[in-house]
Structure formats: structure tokens, C-alpha cells
C-alpha positions in Angstrom: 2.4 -68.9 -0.2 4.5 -66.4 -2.8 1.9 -64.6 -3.5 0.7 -64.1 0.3 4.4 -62.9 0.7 5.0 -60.7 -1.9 1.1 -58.9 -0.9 2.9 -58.4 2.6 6.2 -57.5 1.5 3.8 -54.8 -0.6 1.7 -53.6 2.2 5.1 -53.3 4.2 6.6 -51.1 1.2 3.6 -49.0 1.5 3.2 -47.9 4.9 7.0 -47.6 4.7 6.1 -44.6 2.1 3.0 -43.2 3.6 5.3 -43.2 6.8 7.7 -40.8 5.0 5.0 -38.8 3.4 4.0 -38.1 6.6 6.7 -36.9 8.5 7.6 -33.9 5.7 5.7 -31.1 7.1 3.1 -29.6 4.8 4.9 -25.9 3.3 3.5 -23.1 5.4 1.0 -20.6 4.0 2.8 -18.2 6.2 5.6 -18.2 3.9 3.2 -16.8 0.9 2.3 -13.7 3.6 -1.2 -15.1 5.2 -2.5 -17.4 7.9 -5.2 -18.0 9.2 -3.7 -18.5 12.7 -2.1 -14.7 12.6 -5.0 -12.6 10.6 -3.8 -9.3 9.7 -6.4 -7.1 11.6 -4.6 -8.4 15.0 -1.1 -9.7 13.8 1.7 -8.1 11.8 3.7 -11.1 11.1 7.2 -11.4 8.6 9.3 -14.5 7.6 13.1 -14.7 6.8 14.6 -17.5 5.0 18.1 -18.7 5.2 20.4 -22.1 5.6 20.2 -22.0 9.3 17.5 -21.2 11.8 19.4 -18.6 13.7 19.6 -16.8 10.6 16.3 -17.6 9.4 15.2 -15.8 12.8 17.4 -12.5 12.4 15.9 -12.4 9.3 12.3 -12.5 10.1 12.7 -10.4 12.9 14.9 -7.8 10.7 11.9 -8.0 8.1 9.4 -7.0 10.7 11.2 -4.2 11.9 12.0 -2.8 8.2 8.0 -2.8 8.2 8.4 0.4 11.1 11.3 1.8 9.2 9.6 5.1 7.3 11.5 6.9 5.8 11.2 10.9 6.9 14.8 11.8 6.4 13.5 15.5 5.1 12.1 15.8 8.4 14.1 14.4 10.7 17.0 16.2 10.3 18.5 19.2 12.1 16.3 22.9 11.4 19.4 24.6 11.4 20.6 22.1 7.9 17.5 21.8 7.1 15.9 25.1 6.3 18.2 27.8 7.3 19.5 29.0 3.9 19.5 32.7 2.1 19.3 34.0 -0.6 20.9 37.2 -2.1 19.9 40.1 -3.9 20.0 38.4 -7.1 18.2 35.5 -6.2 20.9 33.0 -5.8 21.6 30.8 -2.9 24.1 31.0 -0.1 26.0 27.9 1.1 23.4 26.2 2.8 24.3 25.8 7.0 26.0 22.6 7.3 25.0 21.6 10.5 25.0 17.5 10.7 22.8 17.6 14.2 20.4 15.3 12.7 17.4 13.4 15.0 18.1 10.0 14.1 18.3 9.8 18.3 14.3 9.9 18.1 13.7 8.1 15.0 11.7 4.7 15.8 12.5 4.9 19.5 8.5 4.0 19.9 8.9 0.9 16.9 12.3 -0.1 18.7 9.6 -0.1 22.0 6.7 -2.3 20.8 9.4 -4.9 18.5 10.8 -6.2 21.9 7.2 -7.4 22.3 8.1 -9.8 18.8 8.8 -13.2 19.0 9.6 -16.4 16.3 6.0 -18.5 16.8 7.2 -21.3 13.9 9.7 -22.7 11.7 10.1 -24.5 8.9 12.4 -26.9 6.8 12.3 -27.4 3.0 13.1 -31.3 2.5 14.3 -30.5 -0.7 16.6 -27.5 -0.4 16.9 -27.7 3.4 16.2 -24.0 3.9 15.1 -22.9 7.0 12.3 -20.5 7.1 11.1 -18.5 9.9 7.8 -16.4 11.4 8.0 -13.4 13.3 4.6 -12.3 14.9 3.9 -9.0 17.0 0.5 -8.3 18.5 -0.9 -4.8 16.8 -2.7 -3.8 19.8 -0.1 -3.2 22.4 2.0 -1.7 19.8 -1.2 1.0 19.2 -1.2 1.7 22.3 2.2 2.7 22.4 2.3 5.0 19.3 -1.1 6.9 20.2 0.1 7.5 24.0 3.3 8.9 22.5 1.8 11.2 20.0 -0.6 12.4 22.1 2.1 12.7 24.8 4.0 15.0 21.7 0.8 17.2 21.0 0.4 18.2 24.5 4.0 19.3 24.9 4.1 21.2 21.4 1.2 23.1 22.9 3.0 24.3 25.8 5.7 24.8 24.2 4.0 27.3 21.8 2.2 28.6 24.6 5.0 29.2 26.4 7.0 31.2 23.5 3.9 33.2 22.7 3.1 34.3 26.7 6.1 33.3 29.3 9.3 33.2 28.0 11.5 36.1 29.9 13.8 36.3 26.5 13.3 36.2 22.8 16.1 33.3 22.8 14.0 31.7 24.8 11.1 31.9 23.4 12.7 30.8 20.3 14.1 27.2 22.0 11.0 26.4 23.2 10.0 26.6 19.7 13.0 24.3 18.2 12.2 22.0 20.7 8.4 21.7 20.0 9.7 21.0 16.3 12.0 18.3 17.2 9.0 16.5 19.4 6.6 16.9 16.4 9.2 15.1 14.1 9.5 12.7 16.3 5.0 12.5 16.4 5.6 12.3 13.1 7.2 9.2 13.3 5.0 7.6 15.8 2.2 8.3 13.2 3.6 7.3 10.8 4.1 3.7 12.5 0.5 4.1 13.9 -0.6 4.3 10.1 1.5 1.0 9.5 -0.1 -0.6 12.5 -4.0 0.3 12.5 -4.3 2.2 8.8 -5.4 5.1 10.8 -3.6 8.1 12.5 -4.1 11.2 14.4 -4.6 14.5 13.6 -2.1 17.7 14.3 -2.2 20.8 15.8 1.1 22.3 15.3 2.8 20.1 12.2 6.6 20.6 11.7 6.6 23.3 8.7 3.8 26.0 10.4 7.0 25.5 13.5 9.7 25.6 11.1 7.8 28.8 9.9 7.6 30.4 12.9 11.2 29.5 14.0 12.5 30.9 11.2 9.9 34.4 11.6 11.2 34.9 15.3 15.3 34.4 14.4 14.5 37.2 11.6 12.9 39.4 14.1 16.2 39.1 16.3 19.4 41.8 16.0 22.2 42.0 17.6 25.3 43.5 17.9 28.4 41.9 17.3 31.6 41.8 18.9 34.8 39.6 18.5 38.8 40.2 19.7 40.5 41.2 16.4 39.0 42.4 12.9 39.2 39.6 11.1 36.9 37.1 13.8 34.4 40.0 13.9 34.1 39.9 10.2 33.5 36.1 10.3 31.1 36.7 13.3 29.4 38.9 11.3 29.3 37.2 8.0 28.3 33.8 9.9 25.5 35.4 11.6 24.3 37.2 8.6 24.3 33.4 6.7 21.8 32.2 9.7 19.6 35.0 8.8 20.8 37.2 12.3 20.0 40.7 11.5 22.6 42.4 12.7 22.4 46.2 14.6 25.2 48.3 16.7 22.4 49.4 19.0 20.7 46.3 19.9 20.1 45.1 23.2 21.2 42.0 22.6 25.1 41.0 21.7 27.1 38.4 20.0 30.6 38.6 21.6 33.4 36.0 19.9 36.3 35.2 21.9 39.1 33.1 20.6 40.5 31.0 23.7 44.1 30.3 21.8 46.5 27.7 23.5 50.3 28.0 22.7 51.7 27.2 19.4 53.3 23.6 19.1 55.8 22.4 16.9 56.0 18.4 16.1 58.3 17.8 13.6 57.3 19.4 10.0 54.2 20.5 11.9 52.9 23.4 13.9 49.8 23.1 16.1 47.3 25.5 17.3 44.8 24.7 19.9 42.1 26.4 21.6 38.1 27.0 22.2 35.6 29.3 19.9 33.8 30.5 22.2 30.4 32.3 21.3 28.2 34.6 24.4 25.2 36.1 23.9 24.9 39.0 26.1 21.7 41.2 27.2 23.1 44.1 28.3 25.4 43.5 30.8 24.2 39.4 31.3 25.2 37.1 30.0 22.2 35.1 28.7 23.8 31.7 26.7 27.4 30.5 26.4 28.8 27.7 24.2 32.3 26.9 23.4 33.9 24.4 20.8 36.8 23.1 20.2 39.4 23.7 17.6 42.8 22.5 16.4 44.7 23.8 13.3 48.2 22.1 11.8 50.2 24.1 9.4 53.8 23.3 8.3 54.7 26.9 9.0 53.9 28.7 11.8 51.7 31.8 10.0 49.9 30.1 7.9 48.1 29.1 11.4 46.3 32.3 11.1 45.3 31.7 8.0 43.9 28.3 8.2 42.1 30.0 11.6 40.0 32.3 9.6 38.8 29.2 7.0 37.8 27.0 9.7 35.5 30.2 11.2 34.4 31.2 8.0 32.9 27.7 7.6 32.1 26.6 11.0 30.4 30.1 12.4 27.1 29.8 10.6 26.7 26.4 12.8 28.1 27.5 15.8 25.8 31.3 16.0 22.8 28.7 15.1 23.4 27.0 18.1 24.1 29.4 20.9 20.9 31.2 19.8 18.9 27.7 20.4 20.1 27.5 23.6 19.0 23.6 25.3 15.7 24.1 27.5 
């Protein structure tokens, strides 16, 4: 009878253990980066890891979307930082154009697209540690589909952009837009094929690739003069020098003209302080027509009234290179 019991009170014991043994979930092969269930030619899958599952989820899904996140800073920012910078007689450079007008706007607007499309499929516990992993999965096809419609979308624009600046545009400053803007969709082609790459291992080839544009961007602005005009001595000589810094050539009998007018507000006093306020404002005239017109703000503090001037004439020394860069890329 003691023995019958103590083979029950075994078997009991047993099933007690295979019971628990049971009920732990087998680790994941997802978590080592492959599964069967998601192969790679159809899924790109991530995991994130963390002591909750809604964290565990950001993760994952933060991990996929690093996956899109290529890096083509020396691309993606603006021509006008990028590539417009001189050199002088002796070789040296000039102050590069500090013109923070990056594209970031464009960057992975496509990969931002096709990630909405991801989604957690599974999660998992460690009984030990009690972390919480989790799986992100995203269908490569769609997302394909997405990027090569895009790029091919960019290609046919670039063409007629080019095509346009070569045979149609009624100005030179025209011409020369349609050009920065072909640029700017190639960067942003660039991207997309990039992310193409990531998703098939394959892209597309180009027609008109950012530095042949850059190139001719920068051949066109060389080919441009103008004269220059401004309301006192001193703003023409920053006109001048600014324009000269973009690579303007600069001629008193050109068609074209680069008038500065300095829209000055009344001076304030607050305090210790004295305040000036007021517009640059940059035209660029053929003729008698005006052609583009941009204005930007300006506010100057000095603790004495002339120094206003003075601290004037700085902020147009540094800020004219920019400004005669973007008048002369006027928004198509």
C-alpha cells in the first residue's frame, strides 16, 4: 500500500514538472535574427528588448526604422552650404556660405511611407530575467513598390527640369531654379535608392546624378553678372562683396541688377539698450522689371545708439552671401 502511494505521489510530482516545463515558451529564433516564418527574401523583420512590452515594441519598431536610416548627410544638405565656396588668387579658401537650408524635409519621407505598413507579429518573455522581447515585421514588396515609383517619379521630373533650363526658361534665373530644384528631387532619389538597395539589394540607374547638377548649377551662376546697387556706400560694398563670395560676377553694364534696400524701422531705446529693426531686402531687376524679390528680417541691440551702424554692417557682411544665394534661386 506505501509503495503504491509513494509511486502515485511520484507520478503526481512528475506531471506537476512536465506541466511547468511546458508552459515556458521555447526562446524565439527570431531573437538570434532568422525565422523561418519571416524569410528574408519577403520580410525585413527587427526585435527590441526591454522590461516592458510597450517598450520592447518601440524598440523593435525603432530598430526597423534605423534599418532605412542612410546616412547621405553630404548630399542632403543645402547647394548653397554645400558647394558654393571660392577660392582666391593664392589658392586659399573663402568663408565657406553658411546657409543652414538643409533637406532633411525629404530625407526618408518614402521609408517614413512604407514603416506605417509595420506591425509587432510576436512577443516573448524570458522566465528567468523577465525581459520582454519583441518582433517587428514589414512586407518588402509593398515597400518596393513605393521606392521604385518614387524614383522613377524623381527621374522624370529631373528630366524636365533640365529640359526646361536648356530650351524654355524666359530668364537665366530661371533657368537656373529649375536646375536647383532638379538637384534637390535627385537627393531625395537618392534616398529612395538608397532604401530600395536595403529592401531588394538592387537599385536603379541615373540619368542626371546630384554632382553632373551641382556642376551645372554652379557653371550657369558663373556665367551670370550683374550690376549692383544698394542705398549708401557701405551696403553696396557688402552687396558687392557678398555677391562676389557666391561666385556673382559682377558688371556695371549688365542687364541684370542686384539693388539692396535697407527697410530701417525707428531706433528704440529699452533701458541700457537701443534697438534697430527693419527688413534686407534684395531685388533682382532686368531692366526696368523687377524679376525676384525677397526680404528678411533683421534686428540689432547696441548699448549706444551708433554702434547700431556698426553692428548693421557685421550682420550684412555675414548674412549677404546667403541672402544673394537665395534670391538668385528664386522658388519655381
Amino acid at each position: 500500500m506505501i509503495k503504491k502511494l509513494f509511486a502515485t505521489s511520484l507520478i503526481s510530482v512528475a506531471a506537476i514538472l512536465l506541466s511547468a516545463c511546458s508552459s515556458t515558451p521555447e526562446r524565439p529564433t527570431w531573437l538570434d535574427g532568422a525565422d523561418v516564418h519571416y524569410p528574408a527574401n519577403v520580410y525585413l523583420t527587427a526585435s527590441g528588448e526591454a522590461k516592458t512590452s510597450s517598450v520592447a515594441d518601440n524598440r523593435a519598431l525603432a530598430n526597423l526604422a534605423k534599418i532605412f536610416a542612410v546616412s547621405i548627410a553630404d548630399e542632403s544638405i543645402d547647394f548653397s552650404e554645400a558647394s558654393i565656396s571660392q577660392s582666391n588668387a593664392s589658392g586659399s579658401t573663402i568663408r565657406q556660405v553658411d546657409n543652414k537650408q538643409t533637406l532633411s524635409r525629404f530625407v526618408n519621407t518614402q521609408a517614413q511611407q512604407v514603416l506605417q505598413g509595420t506591425g509587432i507579429v510576436e512577443r516573448w518573455q524570458d522566465p528567468v530575467s523577465g525581459q520582454q522581447s519583441s518582433l517587428a515585421v514589414m512586407k518588402k514588396a509593398p515597400a518596393a513598390a513605393l521606392f521604385m515609383q518614387s524614383i522613377r517619379a524623381a527621374d522624370e521630373q529631373t528630366r524636365a527640369a533640365v529640359k526646361y533650363a536648356e530650351l524654355q526658361a524666359p530668364y537665366p534665373l530661371i533657368a537656373h531654379s529649375a536646375l536647383v530644384s532638379a538637384r534637390e528631387r535627385q537627393i531625395t532619389r537618392l534616398n529612395d535608392n538608397n532604401n530600395l538597395r536595403v529592401v531588394t539589394g538592387n537599385d536603379i540607374n541615373v540619368a542626371y546624378s546630384v554632382e553632373p547638377l551641382t556642376q551645372m548649377i554652379k557653371t550657369r551662376l558663373a556665367a551670370l553678372s550683374f550690376a549692383t546697387s544698394a542705398s549708401d556706400e557701405q551696403a553696396l560694398l557688402a552687396l558687392q562683396s557678398g555677391a562676389a563670395e557666391v561666385g556673382v560676377q559682377l558688371k556695371d553694364d549688365s542687364q541684370y541688377k542686384l539693388v539692396l534696400t535697407l527697410d530701417k524701422g525707428a531706433v528704440e531705446q529699452r533701458q541700457a539698450w537701443y534697438w534697430l529693426r527693419g527688413n534686407v531686402v534684395l531685388t533682382v531687376m532686368d531692366g526696368h522689371s523687377s524679376i525676384a524679390n525677397q526680404r528678411w528680417p533683421f534686428k540689432i541691440s547696441a548699448q549706444s545708439e551708433q554702434l547700431l551702424e556698426q553692428r548693421l554692417a557685421v550682420k550684412l557682411s555675414a548674412d549677404l552671401p546667403d541672402y544673394v544665394y537665395q534670391v538668385l534661386t528664386p522658388k519655381m
